[in-house]
C-alpha positions in Angstrom: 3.5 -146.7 45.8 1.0 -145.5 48.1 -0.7 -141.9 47.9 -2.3 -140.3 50.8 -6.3 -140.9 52.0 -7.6 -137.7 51.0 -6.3 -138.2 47.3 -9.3 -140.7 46.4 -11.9 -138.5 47.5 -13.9 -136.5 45.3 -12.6 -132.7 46.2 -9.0 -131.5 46.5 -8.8 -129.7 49.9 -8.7 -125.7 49.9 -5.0 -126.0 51.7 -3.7 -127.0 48.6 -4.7 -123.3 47.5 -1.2 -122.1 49.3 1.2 -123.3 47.1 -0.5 -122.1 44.4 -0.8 -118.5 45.7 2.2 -118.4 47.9 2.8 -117.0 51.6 0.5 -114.3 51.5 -2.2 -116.0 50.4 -1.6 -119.0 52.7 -4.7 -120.1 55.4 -3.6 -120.3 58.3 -5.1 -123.2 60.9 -7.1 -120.2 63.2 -8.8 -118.3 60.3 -11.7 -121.0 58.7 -12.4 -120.7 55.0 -16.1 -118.1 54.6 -19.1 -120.5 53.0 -20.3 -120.1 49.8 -23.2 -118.5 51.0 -21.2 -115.9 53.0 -19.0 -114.9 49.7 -22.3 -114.7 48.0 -23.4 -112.1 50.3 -19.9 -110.1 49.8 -20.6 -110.0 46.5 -23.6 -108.7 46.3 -23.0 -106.0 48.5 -20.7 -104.8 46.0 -23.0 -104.5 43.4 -24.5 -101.4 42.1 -28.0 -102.5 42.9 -27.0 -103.5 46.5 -25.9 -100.1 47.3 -28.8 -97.8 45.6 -31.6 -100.3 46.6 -32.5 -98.0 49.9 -32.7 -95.4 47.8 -35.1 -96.7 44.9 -37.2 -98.0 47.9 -37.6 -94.3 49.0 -38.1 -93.4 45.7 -41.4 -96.0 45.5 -42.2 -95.3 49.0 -42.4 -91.1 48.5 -44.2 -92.1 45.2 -46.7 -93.6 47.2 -47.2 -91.2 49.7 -48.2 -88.6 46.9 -50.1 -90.5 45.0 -52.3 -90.4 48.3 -52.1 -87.1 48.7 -55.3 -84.9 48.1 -53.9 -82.9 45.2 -52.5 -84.2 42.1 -49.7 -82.2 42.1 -48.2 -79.2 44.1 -49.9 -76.5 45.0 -49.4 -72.8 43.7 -49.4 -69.4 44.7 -50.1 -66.2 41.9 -49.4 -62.3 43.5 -50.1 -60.3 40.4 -50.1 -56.1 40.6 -51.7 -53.6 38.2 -51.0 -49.7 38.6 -50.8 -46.7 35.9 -48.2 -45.1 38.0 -45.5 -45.8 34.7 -48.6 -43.8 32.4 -51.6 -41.6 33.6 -50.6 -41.1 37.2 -54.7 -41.5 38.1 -53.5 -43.8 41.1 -55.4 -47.0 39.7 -54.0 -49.4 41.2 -55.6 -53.7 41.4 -53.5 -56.0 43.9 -54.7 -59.6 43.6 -53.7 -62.9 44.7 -55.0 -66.6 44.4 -53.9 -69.9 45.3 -54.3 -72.6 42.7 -54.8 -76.7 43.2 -54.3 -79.5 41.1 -57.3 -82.0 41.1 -57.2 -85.3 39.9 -59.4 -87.2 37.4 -62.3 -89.1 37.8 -60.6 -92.7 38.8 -57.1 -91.3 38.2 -56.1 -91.6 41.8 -56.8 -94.8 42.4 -54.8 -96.4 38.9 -51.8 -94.1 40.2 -51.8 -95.8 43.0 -52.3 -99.1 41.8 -49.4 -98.6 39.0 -47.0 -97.3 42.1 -47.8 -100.9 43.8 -46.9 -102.6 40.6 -43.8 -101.1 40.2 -42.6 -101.6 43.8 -43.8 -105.3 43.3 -41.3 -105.6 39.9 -38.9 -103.8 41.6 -38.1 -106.3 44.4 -38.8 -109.2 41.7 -36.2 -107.3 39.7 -33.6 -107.4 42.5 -34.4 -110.4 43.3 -33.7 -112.0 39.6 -30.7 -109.6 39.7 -29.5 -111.8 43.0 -30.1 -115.1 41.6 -28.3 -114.0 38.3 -25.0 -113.1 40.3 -25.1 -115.9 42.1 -24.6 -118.0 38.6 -21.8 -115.9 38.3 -20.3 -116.8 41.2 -21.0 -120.5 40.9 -19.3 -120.9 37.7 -16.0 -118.5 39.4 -16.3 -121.3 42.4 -16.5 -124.3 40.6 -13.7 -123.5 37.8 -11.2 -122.4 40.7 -12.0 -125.3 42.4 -11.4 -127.4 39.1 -8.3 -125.4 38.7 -7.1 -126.6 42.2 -7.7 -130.2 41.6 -5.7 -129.8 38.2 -2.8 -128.4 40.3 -3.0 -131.2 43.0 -2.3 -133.7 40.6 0.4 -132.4 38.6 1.8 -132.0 42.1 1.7 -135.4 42.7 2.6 -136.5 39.1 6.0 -134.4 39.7 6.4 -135.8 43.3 6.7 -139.4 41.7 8.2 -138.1 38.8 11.0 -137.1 40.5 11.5 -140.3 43.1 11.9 -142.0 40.0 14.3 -140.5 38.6 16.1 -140.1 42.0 16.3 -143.9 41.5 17.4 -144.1 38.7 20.2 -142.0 38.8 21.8 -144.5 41.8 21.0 -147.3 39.9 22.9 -145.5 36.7 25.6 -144.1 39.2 25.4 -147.7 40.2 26.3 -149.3 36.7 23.1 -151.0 36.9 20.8 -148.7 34.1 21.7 -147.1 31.5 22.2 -143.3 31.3 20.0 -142.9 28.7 17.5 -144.2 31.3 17.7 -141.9 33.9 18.4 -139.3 31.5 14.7 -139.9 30.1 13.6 -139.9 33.6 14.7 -136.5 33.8 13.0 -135.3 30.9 9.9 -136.6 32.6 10.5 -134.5 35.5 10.7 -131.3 33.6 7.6 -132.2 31.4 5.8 -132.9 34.8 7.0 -129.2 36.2 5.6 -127.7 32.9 2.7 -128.6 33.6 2.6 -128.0 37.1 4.0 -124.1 36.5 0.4 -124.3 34.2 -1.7 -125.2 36.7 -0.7 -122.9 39.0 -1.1 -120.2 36.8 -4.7 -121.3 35.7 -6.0 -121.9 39.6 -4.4 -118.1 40.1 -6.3 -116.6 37.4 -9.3 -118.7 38.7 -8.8 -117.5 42.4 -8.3 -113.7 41.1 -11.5 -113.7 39.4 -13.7 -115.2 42.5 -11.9 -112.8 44.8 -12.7 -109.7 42.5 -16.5 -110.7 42.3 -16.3 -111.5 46.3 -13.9 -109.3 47.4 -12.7 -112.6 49.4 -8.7 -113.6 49.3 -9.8 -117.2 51.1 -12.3 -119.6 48.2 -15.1 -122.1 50.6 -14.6 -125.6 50.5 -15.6 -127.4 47.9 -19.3 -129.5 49.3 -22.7 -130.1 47.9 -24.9 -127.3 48.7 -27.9 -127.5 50.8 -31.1 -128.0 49.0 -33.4 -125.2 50.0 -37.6 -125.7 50.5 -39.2 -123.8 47.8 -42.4 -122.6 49.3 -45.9 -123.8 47.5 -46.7 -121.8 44.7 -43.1 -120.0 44.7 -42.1 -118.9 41.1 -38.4 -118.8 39.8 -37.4 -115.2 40.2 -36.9 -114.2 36.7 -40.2 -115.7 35.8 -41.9 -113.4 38.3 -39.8 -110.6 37.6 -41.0 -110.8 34.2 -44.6 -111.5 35.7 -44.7 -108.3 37.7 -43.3 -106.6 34.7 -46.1 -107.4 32.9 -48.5 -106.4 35.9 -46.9 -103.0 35.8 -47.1 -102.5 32.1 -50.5 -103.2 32.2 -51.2 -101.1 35.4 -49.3 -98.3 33.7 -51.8 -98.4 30.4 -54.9 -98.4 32.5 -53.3 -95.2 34.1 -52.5 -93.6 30.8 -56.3 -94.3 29.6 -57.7 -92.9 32.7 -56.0 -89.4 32.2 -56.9 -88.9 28.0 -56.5 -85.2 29.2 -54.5 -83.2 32.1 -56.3 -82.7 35.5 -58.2 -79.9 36.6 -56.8 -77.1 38.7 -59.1 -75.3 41.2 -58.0 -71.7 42.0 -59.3 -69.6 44.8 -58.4 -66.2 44.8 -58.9 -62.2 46.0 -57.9 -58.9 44.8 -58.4 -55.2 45.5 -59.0 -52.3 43.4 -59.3 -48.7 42.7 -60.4 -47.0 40.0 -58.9 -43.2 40.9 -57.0 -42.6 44.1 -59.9 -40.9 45.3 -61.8 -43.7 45.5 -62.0 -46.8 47.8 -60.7 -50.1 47.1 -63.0 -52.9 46.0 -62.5 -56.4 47.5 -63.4 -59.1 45.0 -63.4 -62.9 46.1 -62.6 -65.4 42.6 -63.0 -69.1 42.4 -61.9 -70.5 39.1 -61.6 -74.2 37.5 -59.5 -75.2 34.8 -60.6 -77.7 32.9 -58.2 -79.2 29.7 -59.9 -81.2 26.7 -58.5 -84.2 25.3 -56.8 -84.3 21.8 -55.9 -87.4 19.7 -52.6 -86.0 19.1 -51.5 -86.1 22.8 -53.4 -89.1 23.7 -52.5 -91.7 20.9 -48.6 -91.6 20.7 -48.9 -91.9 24.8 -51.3 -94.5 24.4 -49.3 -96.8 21.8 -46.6 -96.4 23.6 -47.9 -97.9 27.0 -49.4 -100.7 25.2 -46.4 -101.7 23.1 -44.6 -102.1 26.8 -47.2 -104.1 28.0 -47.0 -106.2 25.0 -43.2 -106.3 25.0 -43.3 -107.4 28.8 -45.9 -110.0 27.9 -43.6 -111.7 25.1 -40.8 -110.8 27.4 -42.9 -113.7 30.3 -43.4 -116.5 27.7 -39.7 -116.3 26.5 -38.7 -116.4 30.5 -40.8 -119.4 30.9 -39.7 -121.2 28.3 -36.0 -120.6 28.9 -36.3 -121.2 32.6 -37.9 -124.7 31.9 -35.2 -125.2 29.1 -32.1 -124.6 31.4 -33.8 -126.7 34.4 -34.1 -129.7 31.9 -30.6 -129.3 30.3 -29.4 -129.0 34.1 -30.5 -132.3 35.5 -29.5 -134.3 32.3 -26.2 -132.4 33.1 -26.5 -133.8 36.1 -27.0 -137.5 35.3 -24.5 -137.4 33.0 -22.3 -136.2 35.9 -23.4 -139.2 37.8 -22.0 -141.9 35.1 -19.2 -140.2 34.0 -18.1 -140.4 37.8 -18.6 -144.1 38.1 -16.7 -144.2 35.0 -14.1 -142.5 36.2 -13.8 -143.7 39.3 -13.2 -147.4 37.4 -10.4 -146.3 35.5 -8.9 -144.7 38.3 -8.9 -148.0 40.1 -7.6 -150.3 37.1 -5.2 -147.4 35.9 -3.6 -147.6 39.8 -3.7 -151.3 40.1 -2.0 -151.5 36.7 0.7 -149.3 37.8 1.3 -151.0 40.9 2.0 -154.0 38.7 4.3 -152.5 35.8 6.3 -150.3 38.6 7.1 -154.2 40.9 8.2 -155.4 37.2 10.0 -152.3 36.2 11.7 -152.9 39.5 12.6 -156.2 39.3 13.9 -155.6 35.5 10.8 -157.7 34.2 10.0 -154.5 32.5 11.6 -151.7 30.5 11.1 -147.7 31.5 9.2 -147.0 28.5 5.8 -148.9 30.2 6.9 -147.7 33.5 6.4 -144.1 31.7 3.3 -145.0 30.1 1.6 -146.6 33.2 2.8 -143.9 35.6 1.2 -141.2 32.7 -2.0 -143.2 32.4 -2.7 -143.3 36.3 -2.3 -139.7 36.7 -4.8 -139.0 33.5 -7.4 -141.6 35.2 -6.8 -139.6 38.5 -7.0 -136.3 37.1 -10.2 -137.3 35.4 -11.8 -139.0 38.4 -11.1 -135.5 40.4 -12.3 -133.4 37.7 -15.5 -136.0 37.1 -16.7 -135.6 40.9 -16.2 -131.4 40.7 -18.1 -131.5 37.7 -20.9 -133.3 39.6 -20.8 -130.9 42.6 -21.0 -128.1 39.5 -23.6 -129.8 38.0 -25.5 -129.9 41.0 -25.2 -126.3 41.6 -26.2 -125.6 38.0 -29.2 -127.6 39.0 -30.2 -125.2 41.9 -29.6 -122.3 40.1 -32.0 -123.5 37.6 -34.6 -123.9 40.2 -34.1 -119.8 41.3 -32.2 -121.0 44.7 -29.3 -119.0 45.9 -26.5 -120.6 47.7 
C-alpha cells in the first residue's frame, strides 16, 4: 500500500488543521499561515504590560525631569491675615504673605537621579524578561498543537486503511471466499480507528483554542526550525539582567535613602504689612526664613532596613536567576540530543514496521496469512509512524526550548 510523499517527512502540514476545525476554520489557498514570530507579536500586544508600557515610560521619564528640577519638591504660597475687627475694634490690622521652597540635601540630587536611571534601566530589563517569558508560553501552545495535529493525521490515515480493508473484506465474505467473522472483525477495527480519530480531533481543537486565545490568531504557523538569532558580545539572558538591574536599583535606592537621614530644607521668602492703631501707618517688613529638620533614629532606621533588606533580596534574587538560567540551558540541549536519537530511532522502526507490513498484507492477500497478523502489522506500522512524527516535533520543540533557554525570542 503506498502512502503519500509528505507522510515520511518530519511535520504534518497546517492544511490538515481543516478537518479538525471544520469550514470555518478552513485556510484557504490566498490567505498564508502568520509566522511564529508574527503570532508572538499578537500576543504580546495583548498583554497588560504591552498596553501600559507608554505609560510607565512617562512615568520614569516625568520622574526624571523633576528630579532635575531646582527644587526638591513644589513650591508654596502662605497669605495669612491678622485684624482685632472680631474684638477691640483699634483697626490693627497685619497682612503678610511669603513664598516657600523646597531645597534638596547636600548630594541628594544627584542619588535621585541616579536611582530614577536604575529604575528605568530595570524597567525595560523587566519587560524585556516579561517578553521572553511569554514567548515560552507560546512555544509550548505551538508545539503541543502541532503535536496534536500530527496525532490526528495518523489516525486519519490508520482509519483510511482501516476501512479499505474491511471494504475488501466484505466482497470477499459477500463472495464466499472469508469468513464473516472476518470482515466482521474488520469492522470492529474501523470503529476502534474512528475512536480514536474523534480523540484526536478533540485534543488538536483544545490545542488550537489555547494558541489562538494567547495570540488572538484563528490560523497556527507552520511547523519549521526557528532561525537562530546572533546574540551580541557580552549580551546577558534577559531575566539574568533583569535581576541585575534589580539589584542596581536596590542598591541605588539605599544610597538615596542614606543621603536624606532627615527631610530637606525649605527656604521661605516672605513680606507683610502692619498697623498698630488705624491711625497709624502701615509698616512693610521683608522675612527670609530656612527650615531646617534634624534626623532621628526612629525615622531613619526602619527606612534604612528596609532599603537594604531589598537590596539583599534582589541580590539572592541574581544568584538564584543565574543558576536557574544555566540549569535550564543545560537540561535543554541534553533535551535536545536526546531528541536527535530518539528520531533516528524512530525513523528505523518506521521503516522496518512499513516494510513488515508490506510483507504480511501480500501474504494476508494471497491467504499465506490469517487477519489476526494483518491486524497486528497494520497496528504496529501506524504506532512506529505515529512515533516517528511525534519524535521529529519533539526535536523541533526541543530546539525551541533550546533558544528560549538562551533569552532568544522567536
Amino acid at each position: 500500500m503506498k502512502y503519500p510523499n509528505w507522510f515520511s517527512r518530519w511535520c504534518v502540514p497546517i492544511s490538515l488543521a481543516a478537518s479538525v476545525l471544520g469550514p470555518a476554520h478552513a485556510q484557504s489557498p490566498q490567505s498564508a499561515a502568520p509566522t511564529l514570530q508574527a503570532a508572538f507579536e499578537a500576543a504580546w500586544q495583548r498583554q497588560p504590560q504591552a498596553r501600559s508600557a507608554a505609560e510607565r515610560r512617562n512615568e520614569l521619564v516625568a520622574r526624571a525631569r523633576g528630579a532635575g528640577s531646582l527644587s526638591r519638591g513644589a513650591p508654596a504660597v502662605t497669605l495669612e491675615n491678622w485684624s482685632d475687627r472680631w474684638t477691640q475694634r483699634d483697626g490693627f490690622a497685619k497682612y503678610a504673605g511669603e513664598f516657600a521652597l523646597p531645597l534638596w540635601l547636600p548630594g541628594e540630587q544627584g542619588k535621585t537621579q541616579a536611582s530614577i536611571t536604575a529604575e528605568t534601566a530595570y524597567f525595560e530589563a523587566v519587560l524585556a524578561a516579561t517578553r521572553l517569558k511569554l514567548a515560552g508560553e507560546l512555544r509550548e501552545l505551538f508545539w503541543a498543537a502541532h503535536l496534536a495535529q500530527n496525532d490526528v493525521a495518523v489516525a486519519t490515515l490508520r482509519l483510511e486503511d482501516a476501512q479499505r480493508l474491511a471494504e475488501d473484506l466484505q466482497r470477499r465474505e459477500r463472495a464466499g471466499a472469508l469468513a464473516r467473522v472476518d470482515a466482521q472483525t474488520a469492522l470492529a477495527q474501523v470503529q476502534l480507528a474512528q475512536s480514536v480519530l474523534a480523540q484526536s480531533q478533540s485534543q488538536a481543537f483544545r490545542a488550537l483554542r489555547n494558541f489562538e486565545q494567547t495570540t488572538g490568531l484563528s490560523k497556527l504557523p507552520e511547523a519549521s526550525p526557528e532561525q537562530t538569532q546572533s546574540l551580541a558580545a557580552g549580551t546577558q539572558h534577559p531575566h539574568v539582567e533583569a535581576a541585575q538591574w534589580a539589584v542596581t536599583a536596590a542598591q541605588k535606592q539605599y544610597e538615596l535613602v542614606a543621603a536624606t537621614l532627615r527631610d530637606g530644607p525649605e527656604l521661605g521668602v516672605g513680606m507683610f504689612r502692619e498697623r498698630g492703631r488705624e491711625i497709624n501707618p502701615f509698616d512693610n517688613i521683608v522675612t527670609l526664613r530656612l527650615r531646617i529638620p534634624f534626623a532621628t533614629e526612629a525615622r531613619n532606621q526602619p527606612r534604612l532596613a528596609a532599603a537594604n533588606a531589598v537590596w539583599i533580596e534582589a541580590q539572592t534574587v541574581l544568584e538564584q536567576e543565574q543558576t536557574r538560567v544555566a540549569g535550564n540551558l543545560a537540561s535543554a540541549r541534553e533535551e535536545i540530543e536526546a531528541a536527535r536519537r530518539t528520531v533516528g530511532w524512530a525513523q528505523t522502526r518506521r521503516e522496518l514496521a512499513r516494510d513488515n507490513q508490506q510483507l504480511i498484507t501480500r501474504a494476508f492477500e494471497l491467504g499465506e496469512r490469517d487477519l489476526a497478523s494483518r491486524l497486528r502489522a497494520q497496528t504496529e506500522f501506524f504506532d512506529a509512524e505515529l512515533a516517528a512524527q511525534r519524535a521529529a516535533t519533539e526535536l523541533l520543540r526541543a530546539a525551541a526550548r533550546v533558544q528560549q533557554a538562551l533569552g532568544q525570542l522567536p
